[in-house]
Backbone of each chain as ProteinMPNN parsed JSONL, in Angstrom:
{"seq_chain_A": "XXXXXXXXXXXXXXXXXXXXXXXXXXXXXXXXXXXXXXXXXXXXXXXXXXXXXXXXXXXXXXXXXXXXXXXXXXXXXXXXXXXXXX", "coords_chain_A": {"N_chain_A": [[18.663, -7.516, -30.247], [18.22, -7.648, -27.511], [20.643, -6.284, -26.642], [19.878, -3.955, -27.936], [17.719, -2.779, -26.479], [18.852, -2.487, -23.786], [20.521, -0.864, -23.943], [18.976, 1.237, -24.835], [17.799, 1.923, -21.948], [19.897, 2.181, -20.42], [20.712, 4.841, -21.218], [18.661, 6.254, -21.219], [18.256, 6.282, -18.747], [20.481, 7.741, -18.25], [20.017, 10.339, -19.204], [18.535, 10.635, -17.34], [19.961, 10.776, -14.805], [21.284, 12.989, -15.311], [19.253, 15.16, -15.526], [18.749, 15.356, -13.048], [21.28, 16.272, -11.897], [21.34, 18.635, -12.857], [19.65, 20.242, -11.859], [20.201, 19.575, -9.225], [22.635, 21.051, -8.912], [22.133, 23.449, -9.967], [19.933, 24.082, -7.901], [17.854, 26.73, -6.307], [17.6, 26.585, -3.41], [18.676, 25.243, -0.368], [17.159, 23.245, 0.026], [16.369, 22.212, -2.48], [18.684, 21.46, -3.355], [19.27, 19.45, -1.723], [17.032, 17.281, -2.108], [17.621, 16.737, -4.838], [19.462, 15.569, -4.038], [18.114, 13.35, -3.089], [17.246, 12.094, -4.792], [19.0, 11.463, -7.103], [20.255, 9.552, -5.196], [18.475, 7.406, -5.137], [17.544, 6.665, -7.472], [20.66, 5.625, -8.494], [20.463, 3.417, -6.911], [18.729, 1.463, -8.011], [19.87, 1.62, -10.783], [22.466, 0.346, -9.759], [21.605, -2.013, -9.417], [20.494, -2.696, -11.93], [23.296, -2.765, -13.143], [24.419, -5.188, -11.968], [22.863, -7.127, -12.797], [23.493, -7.081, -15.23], [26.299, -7.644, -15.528], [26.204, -9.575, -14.305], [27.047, -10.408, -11.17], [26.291, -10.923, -8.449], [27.015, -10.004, -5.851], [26.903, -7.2, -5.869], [24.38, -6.55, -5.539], [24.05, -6.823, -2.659], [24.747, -4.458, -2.208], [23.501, -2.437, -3.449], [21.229, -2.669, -1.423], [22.458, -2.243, 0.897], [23.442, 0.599, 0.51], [20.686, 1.71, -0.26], [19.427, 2.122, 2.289], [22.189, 3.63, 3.791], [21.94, 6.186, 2.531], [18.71, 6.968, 2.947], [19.354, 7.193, 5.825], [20.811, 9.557, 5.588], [19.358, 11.257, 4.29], [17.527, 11.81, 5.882], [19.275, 13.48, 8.084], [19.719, 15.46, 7.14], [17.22, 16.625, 6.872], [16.419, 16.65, 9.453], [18.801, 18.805, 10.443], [17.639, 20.916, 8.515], [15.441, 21.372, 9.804], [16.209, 23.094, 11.888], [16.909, 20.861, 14.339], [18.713, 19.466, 14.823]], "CA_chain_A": [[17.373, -7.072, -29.702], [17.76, -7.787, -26.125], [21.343, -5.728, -25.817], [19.24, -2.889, -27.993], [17.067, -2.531, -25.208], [19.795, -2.476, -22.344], [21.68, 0.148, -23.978], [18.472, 2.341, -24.728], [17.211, 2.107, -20.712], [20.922, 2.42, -20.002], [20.694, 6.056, -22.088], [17.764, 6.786, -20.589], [18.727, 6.347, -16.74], [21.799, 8.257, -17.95], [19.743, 11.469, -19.144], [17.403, 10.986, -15.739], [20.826, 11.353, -13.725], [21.957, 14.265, -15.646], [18.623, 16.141, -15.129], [18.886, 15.706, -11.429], [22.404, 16.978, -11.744], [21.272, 20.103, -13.379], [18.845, 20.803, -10.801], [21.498, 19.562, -7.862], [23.999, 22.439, -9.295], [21.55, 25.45, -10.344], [18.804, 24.838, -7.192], [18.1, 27.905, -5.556], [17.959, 27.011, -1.856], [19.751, 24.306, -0.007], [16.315, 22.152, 0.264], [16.399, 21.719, -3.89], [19.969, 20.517, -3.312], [18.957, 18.271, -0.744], [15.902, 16.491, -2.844], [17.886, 16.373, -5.895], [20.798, 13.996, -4.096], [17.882, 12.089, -2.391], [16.263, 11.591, -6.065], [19.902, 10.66, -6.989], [20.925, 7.978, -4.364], [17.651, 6.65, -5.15], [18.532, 6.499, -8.911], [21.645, 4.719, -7.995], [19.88, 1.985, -6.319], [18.25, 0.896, -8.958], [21.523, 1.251, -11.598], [23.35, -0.547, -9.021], [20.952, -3.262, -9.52], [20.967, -3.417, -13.292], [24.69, -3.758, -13.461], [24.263, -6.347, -11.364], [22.39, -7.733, -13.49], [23.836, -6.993, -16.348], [27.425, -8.108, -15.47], [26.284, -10.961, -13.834], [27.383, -10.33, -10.186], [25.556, -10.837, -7.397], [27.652, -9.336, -4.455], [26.508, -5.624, -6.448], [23.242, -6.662, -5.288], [24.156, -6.782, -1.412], [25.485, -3.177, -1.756], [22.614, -1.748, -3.582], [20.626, -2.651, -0.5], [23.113, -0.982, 2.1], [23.307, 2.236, -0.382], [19.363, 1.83, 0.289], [19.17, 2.528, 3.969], [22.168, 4.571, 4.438], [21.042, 7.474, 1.833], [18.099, 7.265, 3.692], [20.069, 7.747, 6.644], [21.407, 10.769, 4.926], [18.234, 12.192, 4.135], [17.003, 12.283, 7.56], [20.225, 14.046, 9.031], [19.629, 16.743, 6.377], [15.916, 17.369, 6.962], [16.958, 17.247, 10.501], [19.437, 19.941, 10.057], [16.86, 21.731, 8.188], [14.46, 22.385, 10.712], [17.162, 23.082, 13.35], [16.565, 20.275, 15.075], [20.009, 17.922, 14.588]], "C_chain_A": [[17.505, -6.742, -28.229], [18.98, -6.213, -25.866], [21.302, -4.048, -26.735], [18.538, -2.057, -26.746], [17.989, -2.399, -23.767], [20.207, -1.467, -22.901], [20.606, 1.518, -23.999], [17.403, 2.624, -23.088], [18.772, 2.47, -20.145], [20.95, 4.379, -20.933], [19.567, 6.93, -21.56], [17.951, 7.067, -19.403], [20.224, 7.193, -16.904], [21.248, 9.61, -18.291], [18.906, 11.754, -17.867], [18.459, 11.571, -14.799], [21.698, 12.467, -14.287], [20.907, 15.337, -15.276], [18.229, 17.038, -13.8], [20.115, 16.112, -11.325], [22.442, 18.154, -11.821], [20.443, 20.922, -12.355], [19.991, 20.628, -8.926], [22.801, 20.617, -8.035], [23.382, 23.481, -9.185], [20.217, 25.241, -8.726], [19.023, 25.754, -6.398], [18.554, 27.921, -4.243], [18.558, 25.909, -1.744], [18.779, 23.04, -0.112], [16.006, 21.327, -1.389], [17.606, 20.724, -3.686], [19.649, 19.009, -3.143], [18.069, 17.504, -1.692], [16.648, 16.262, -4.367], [19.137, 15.318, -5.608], [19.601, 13.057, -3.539], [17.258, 11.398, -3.928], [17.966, 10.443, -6.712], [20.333, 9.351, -6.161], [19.604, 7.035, -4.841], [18.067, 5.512, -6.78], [19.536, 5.359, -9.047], [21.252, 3.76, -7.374], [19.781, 1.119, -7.334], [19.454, 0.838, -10.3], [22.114, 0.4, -10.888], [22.837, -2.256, -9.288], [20.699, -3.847, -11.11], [22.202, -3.624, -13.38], [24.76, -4.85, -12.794], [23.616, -7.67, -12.067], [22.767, -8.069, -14.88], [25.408, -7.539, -16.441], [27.732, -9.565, -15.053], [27.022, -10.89, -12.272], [27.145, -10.179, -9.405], [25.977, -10.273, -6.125], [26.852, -7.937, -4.531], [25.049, -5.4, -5.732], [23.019, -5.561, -3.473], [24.181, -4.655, -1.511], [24.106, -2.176, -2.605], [21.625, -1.517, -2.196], [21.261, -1.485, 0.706], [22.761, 0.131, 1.268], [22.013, 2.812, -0.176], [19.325, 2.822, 1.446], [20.539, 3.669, 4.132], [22.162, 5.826, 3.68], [20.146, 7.919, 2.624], [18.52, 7.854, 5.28], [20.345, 9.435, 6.734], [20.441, 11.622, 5.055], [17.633, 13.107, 5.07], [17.865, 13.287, 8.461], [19.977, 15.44, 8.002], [18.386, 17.094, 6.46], [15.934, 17.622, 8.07], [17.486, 18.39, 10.61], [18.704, 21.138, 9.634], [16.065, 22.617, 9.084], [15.284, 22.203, 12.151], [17.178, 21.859, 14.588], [17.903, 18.914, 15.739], [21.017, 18.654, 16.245]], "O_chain_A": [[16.998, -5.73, -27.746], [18.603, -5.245, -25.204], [22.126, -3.154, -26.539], [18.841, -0.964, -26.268], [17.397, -2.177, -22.71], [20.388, -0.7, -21.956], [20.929, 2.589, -23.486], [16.438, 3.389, -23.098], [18.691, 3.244, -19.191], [22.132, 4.668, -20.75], [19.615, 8.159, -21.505], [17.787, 8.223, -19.013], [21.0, 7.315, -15.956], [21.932, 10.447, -17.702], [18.65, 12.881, -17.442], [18.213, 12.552, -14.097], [22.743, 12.802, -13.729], [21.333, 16.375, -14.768], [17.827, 18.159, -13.488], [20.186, 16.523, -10.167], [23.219, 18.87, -11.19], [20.622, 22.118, -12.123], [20.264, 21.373, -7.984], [23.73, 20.791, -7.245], [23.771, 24.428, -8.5], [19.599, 26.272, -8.461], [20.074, 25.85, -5.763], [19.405, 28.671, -3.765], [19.039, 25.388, -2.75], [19.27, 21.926, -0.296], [15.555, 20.188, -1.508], [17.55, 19.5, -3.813], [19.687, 17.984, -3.824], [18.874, 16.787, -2.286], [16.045, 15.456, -5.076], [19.669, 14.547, -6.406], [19.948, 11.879, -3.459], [16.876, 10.23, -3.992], [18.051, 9.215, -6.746], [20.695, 8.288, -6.666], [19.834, 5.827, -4.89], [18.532, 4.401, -7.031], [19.271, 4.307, -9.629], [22.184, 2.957, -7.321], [20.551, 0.186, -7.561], [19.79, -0.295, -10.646], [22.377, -0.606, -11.546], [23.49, -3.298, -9.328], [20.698, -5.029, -11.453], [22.477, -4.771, -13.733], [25.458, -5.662, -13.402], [23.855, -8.862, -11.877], [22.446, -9.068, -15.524], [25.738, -7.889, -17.574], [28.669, -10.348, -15.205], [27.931, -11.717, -12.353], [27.608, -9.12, -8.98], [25.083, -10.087, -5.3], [26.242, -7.509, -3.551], [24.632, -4.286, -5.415], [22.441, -4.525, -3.143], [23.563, -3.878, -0.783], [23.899, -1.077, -2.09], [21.274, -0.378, -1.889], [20.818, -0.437, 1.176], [21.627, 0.586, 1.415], [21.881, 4.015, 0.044], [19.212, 4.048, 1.42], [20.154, 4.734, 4.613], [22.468, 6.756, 4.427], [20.314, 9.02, 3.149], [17.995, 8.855, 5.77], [20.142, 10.24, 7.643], [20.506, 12.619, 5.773], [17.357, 14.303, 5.154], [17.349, 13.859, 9.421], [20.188, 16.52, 8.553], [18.286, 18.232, 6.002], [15.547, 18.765, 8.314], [16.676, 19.265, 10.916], [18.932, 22.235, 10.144], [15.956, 23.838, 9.196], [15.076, 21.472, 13.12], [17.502, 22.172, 15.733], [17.938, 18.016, 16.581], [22.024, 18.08, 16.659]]}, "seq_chain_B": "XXXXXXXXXXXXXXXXXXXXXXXXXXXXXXXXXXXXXXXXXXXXXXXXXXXXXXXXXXXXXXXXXXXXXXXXXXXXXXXXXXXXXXXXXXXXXXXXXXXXXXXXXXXXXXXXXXX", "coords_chain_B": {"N_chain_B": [[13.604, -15.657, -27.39], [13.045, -15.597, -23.794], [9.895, -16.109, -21.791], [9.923, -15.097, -19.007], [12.213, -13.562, -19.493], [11.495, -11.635, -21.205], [9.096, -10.06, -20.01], [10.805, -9.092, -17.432], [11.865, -7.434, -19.034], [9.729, -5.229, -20.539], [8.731, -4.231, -17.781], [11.025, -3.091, -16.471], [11.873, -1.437, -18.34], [9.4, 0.413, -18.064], [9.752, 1.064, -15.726], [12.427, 3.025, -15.944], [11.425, 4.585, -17.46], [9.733, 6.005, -16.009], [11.82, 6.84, -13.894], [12.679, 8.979, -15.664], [10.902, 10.124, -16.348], [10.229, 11.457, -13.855], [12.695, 12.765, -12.55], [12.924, 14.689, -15.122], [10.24, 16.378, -14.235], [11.321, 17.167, -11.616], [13.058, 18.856, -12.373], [11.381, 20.61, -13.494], [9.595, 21.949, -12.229], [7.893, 24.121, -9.903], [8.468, 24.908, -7.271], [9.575, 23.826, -3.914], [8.551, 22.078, -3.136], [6.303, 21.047, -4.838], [8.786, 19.813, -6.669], [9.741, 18.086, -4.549], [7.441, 16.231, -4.575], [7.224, 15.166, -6.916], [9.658, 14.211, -8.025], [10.013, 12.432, -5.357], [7.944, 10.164, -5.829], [7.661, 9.055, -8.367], [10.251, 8.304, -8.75], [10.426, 6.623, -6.816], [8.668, 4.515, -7.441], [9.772, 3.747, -10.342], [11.908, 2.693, -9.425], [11.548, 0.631, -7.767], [9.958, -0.456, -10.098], [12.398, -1.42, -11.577], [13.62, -2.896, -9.737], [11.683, -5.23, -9.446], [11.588, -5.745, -12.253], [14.053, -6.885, -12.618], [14.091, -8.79, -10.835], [12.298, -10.242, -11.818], [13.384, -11.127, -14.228], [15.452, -12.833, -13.348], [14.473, -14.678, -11.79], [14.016, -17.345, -8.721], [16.222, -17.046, -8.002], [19.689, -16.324, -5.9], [20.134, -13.261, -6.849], [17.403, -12.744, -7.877], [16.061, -13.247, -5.7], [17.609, -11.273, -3.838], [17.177, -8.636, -5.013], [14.297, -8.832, -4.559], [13.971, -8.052, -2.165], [14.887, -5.749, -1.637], [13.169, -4.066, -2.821], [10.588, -3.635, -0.82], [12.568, -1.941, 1.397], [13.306, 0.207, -0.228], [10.361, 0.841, -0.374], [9.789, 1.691, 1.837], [11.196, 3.643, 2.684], [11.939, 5.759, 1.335], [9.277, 7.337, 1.441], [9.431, 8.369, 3.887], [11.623, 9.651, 4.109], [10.834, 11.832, 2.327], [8.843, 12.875, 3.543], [9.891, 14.023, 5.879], [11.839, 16.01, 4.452], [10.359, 17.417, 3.701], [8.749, 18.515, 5.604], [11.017, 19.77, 7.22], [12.221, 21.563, 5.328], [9.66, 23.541, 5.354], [9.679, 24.601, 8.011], [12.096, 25.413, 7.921], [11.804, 27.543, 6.541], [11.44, 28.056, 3.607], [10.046, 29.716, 0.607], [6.541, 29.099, -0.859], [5.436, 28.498, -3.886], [3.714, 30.878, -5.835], [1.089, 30.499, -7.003], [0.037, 28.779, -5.197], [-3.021, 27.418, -3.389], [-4.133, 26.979, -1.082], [-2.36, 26.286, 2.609], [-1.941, 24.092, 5.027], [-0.382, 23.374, 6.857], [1.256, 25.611, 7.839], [-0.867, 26.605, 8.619], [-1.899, 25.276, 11.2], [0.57, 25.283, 12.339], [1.036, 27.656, 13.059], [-0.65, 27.763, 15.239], [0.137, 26.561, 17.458], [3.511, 26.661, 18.177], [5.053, 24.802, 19.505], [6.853, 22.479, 18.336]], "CA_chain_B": [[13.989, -15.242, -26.031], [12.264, -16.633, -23.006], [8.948, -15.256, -21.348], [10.196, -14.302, -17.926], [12.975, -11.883, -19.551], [10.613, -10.438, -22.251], [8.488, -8.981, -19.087], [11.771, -8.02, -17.344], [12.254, -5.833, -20.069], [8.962, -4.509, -19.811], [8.89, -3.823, -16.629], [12.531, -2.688, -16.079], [11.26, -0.084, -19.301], [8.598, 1.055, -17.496], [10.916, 1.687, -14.164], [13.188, 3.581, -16.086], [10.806, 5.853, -18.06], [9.113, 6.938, -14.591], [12.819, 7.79, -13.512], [13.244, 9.911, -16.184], [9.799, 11.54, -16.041], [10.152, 12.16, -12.395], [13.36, 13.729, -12.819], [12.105, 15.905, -15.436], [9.576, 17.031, -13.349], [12.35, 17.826, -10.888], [13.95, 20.089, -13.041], [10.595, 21.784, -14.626], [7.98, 22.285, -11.354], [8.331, 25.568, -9.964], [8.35, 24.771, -6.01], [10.475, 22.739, -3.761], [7.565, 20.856, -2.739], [6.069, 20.124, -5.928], [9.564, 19.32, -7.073], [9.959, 16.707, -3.901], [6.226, 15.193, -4.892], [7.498, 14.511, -8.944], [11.084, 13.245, -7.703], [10.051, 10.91, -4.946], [6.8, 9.195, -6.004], [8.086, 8.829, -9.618], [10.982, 7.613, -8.672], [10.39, 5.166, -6.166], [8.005, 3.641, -8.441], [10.401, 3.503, -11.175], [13.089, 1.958, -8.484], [10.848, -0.655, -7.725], [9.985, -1.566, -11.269], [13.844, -1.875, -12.063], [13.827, -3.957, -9.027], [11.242, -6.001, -10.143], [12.211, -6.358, -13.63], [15.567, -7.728, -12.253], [13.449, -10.318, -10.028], [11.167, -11.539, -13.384], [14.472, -11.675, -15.355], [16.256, -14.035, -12.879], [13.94, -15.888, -11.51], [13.953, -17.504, -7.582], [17.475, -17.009, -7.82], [20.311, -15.256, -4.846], [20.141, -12.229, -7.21], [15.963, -12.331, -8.01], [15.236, -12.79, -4.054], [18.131, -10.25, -3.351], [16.17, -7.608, -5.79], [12.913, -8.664, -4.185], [14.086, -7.716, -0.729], [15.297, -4.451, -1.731], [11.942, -3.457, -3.154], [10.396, -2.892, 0.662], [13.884, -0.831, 1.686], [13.148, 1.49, -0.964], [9.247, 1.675, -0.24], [9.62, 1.827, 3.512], [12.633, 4.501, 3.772], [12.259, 6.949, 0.581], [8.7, 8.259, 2.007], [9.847, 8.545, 5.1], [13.169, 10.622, 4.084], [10.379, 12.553, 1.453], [8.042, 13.507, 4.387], [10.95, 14.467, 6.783], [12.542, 16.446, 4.017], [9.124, 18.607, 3.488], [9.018, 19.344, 7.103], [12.158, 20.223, 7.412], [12.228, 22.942, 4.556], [8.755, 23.909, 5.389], [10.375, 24.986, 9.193], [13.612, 26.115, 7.593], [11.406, 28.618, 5.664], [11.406, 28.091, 1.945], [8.748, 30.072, 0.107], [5.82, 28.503, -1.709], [4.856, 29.064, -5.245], [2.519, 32.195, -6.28], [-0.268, 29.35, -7.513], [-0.274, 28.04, -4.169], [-4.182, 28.016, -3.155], [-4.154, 26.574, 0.473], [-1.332, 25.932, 3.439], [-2.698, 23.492, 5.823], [0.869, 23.377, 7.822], [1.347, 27.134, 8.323], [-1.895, 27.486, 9.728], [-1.483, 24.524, 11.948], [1.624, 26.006, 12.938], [0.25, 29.462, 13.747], [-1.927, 28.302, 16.331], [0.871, 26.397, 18.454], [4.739, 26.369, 17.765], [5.301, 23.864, 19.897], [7.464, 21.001, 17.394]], "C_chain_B": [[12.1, -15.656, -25.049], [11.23, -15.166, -22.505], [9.476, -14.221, -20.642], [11.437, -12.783, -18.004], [12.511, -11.107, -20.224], [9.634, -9.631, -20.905], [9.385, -8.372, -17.917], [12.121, -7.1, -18.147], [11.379, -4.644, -20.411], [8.765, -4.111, -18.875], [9.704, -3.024, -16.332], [12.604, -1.091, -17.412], [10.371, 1.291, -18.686], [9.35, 2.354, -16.411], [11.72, 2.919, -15.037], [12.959, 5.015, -16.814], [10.308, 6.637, -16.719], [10.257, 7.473, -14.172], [12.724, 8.748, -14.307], [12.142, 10.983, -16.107], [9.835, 12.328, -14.768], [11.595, 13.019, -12.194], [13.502, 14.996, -14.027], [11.266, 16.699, -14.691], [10.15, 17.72, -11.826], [13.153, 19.209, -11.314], [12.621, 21.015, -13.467], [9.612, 22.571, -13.099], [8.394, 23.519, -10.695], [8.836, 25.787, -8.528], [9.089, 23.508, -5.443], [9.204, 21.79, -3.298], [6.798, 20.34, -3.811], [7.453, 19.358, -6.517], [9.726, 17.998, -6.151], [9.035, 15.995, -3.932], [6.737, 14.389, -6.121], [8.829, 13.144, -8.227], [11.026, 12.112, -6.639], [9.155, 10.333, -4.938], [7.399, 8.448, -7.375], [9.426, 7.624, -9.311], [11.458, 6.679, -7.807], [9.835, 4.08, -6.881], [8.861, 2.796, -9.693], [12.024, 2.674, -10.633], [12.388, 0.459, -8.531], [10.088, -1.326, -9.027], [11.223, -1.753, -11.567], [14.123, -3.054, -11.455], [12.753, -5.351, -9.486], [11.363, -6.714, -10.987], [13.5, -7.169, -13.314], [14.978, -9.353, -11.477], [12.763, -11.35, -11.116], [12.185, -11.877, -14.087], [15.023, -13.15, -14.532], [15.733, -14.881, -12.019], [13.743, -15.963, -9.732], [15.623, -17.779, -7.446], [18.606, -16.658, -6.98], [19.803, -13.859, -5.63], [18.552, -11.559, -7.23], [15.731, -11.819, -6.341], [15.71, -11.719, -3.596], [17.325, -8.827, -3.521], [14.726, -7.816, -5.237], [12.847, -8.228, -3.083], [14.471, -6.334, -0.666], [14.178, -3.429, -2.505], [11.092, -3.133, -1.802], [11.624, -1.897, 1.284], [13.402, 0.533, 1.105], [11.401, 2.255, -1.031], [9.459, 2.047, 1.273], [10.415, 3.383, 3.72], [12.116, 6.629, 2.792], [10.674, 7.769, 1.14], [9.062, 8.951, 3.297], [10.764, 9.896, 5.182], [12.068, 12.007, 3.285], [9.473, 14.075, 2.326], [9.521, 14.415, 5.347], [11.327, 15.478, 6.246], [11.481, 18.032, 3.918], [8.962, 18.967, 4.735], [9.757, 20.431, 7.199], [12.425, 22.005, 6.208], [11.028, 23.656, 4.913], [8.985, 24.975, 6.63], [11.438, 25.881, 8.42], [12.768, 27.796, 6.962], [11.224, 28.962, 4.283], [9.585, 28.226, 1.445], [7.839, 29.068, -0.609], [5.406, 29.395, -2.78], [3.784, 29.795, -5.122], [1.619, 31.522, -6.132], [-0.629, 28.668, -6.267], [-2.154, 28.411, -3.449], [-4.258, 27.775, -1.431], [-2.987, 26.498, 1.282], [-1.531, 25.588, 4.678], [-1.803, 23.852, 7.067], [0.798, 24.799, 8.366], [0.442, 27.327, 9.339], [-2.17, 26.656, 10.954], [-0.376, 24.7, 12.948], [1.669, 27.185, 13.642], [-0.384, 29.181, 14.964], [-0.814, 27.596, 17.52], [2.22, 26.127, 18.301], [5.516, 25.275, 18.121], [5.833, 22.792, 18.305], [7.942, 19.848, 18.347]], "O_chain_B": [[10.918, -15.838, -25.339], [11.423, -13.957, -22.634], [9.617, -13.048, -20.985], [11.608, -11.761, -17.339], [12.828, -9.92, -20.145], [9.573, -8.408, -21.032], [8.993, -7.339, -17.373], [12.662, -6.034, -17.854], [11.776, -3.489, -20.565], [8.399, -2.966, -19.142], [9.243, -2.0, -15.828], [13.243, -0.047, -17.281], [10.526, 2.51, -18.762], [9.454, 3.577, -16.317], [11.448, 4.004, -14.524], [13.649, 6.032, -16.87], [10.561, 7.827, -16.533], [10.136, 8.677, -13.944], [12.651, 9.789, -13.654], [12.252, 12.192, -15.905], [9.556, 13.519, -14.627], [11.45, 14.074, -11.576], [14.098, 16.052, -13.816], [11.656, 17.852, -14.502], [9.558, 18.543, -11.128], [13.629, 20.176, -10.72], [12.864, 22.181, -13.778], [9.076, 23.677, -13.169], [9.478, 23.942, -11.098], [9.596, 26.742, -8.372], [9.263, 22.461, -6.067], [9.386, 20.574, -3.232], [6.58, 19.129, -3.774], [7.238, 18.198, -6.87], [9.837, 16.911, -6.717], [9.255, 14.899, -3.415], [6.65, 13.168, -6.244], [8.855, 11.924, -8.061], [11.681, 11.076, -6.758], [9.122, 9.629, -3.929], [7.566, 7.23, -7.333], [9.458, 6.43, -9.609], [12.514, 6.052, -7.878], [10.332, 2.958, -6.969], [8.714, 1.605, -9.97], [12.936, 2.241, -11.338], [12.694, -0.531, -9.195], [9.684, -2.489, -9.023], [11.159, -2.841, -12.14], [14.627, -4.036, -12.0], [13.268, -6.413, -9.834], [11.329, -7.943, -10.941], [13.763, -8.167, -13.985], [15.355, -10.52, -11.587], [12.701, -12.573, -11.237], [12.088, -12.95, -14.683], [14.993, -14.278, -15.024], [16.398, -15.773, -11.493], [13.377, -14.916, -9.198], [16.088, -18.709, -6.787], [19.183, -16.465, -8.051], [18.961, -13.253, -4.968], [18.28, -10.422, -6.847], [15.422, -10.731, -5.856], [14.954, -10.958, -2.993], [16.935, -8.093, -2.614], [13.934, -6.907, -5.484], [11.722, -7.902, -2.704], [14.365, -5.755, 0.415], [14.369, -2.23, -2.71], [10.904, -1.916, -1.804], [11.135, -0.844, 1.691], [13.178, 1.591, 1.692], [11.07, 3.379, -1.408], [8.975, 3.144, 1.552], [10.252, 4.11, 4.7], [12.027, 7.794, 3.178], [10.858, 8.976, 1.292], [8.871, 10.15, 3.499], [10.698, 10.841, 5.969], [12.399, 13.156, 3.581], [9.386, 15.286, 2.122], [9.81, 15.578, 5.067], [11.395, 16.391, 7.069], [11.78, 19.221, 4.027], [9.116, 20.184, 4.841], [9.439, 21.619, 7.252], [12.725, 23.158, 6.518], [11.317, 24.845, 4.776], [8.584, 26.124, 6.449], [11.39, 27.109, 8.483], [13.271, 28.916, 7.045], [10.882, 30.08, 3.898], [8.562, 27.567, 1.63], [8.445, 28.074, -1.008], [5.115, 30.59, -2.724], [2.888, 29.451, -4.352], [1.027, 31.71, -5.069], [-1.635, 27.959, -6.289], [-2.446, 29.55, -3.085], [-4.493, 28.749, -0.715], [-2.087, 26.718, 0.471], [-1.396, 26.436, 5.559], [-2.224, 24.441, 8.063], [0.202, 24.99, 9.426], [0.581, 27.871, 10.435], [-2.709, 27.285, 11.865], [-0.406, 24.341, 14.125], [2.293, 27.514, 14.65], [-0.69, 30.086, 15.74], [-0.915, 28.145, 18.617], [2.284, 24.898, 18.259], [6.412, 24.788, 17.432], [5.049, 22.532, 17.393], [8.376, 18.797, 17.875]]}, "name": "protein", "num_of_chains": 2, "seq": "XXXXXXXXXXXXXXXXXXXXXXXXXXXXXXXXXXXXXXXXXXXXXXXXXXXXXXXXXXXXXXXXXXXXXXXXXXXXXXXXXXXXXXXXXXXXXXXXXXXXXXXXXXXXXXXXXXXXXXXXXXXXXXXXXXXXXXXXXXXXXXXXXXXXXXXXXXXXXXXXXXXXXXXXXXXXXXXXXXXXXXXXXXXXXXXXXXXXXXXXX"}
């Protein structure tokens, strides 16, 4: 029952990061790009935090958090960039 | 099976369907700014129920509190990066959709360039 349910949210979060892939390959301008890795890293937060959970390993945790902030990091230097401003 | 992981699994369900809707809606909306409304409301939401669900599964545990501390990170940063990002293309120049009825920014922009 239980490792039904892990495998069909694990199947699910694996077609969510393929749809943002498809849109991070075919978007038209550079600002699709951009919003389809910040939808990604986000994505990855949260995976990072079920295997963590799911493996039993709490260090995975720590590093979801960093991955947090510096994506965000990321984000900002690319919307920067955007409006000429970096 | 015990309470607290039967509503991690709800929860952590929930989270994971809003990812997927909000990245659908990434791929289907027609505009980069409706596309960056679907992809980061949806999927902060659906971040922070994963995170959640991970906190109801394990309790007051290193791993629960860890997951409860990383639920503000991800509300505090991803609007932040969402707004920035809509600026930023809005400046750069990227058209808006046909259907578009209003454009508050533009005309805000028109009257002093000053940034």
């Amino acid at each position: 029952m239980a490792d039904t349910i892990y495998t069909i949210s694990a199947f699910i979060a694996l077609a969510a990061v393929i749809t943002a892939g498809v849109r991070l390959i075919a978007g038209p301008t550079v600002a699709d790009r951009v919003i389809a890795l910040d939808v990604l890293t986000i994505i990855t937060v949260s995976l990072i935090v079920y295997i963590a959970r799911m493996s039993g390993r709490i260090i995975y945790v720590d590093v979801a958090m960093v991955y947090a902030l510096i994506s965000f990091v990321g984000v900002v230097a690319f919307a920067r960039f955007l409006e000429r401003g970096l | 099976m015990v309470w607290n992981e039967l509503a991690g699994m709800i929860v952590i369900g929930i989270g994971v369907a809003f990812d997927f809707l909000g990245c659908l809606g990434l791929l289907r909306l027609p505009d980069v700014y409706n596309r960056l409304q679907a992809g980061t409301k949806c999927v902060t939401f659906g971040t922070c129920g994963i995170l959640l669900g991970v906190f109801l599964m394990q309790g007051f545990t290193p791993t629960g509190i860890k997951a409860l501390v990383g639920i503000p990170f991800v509300l505090l940063t991803s609007p932040v990066g969402a707004h920035a990002l809509a600026k930023g293309a809005h400046i750069f120049g990227v058209k808006l959709t046909d259907k578009t009825v209003v454009d508050h920014y533009a005309e805000d922009r028109g009257n002093k360039l000053t940034l």
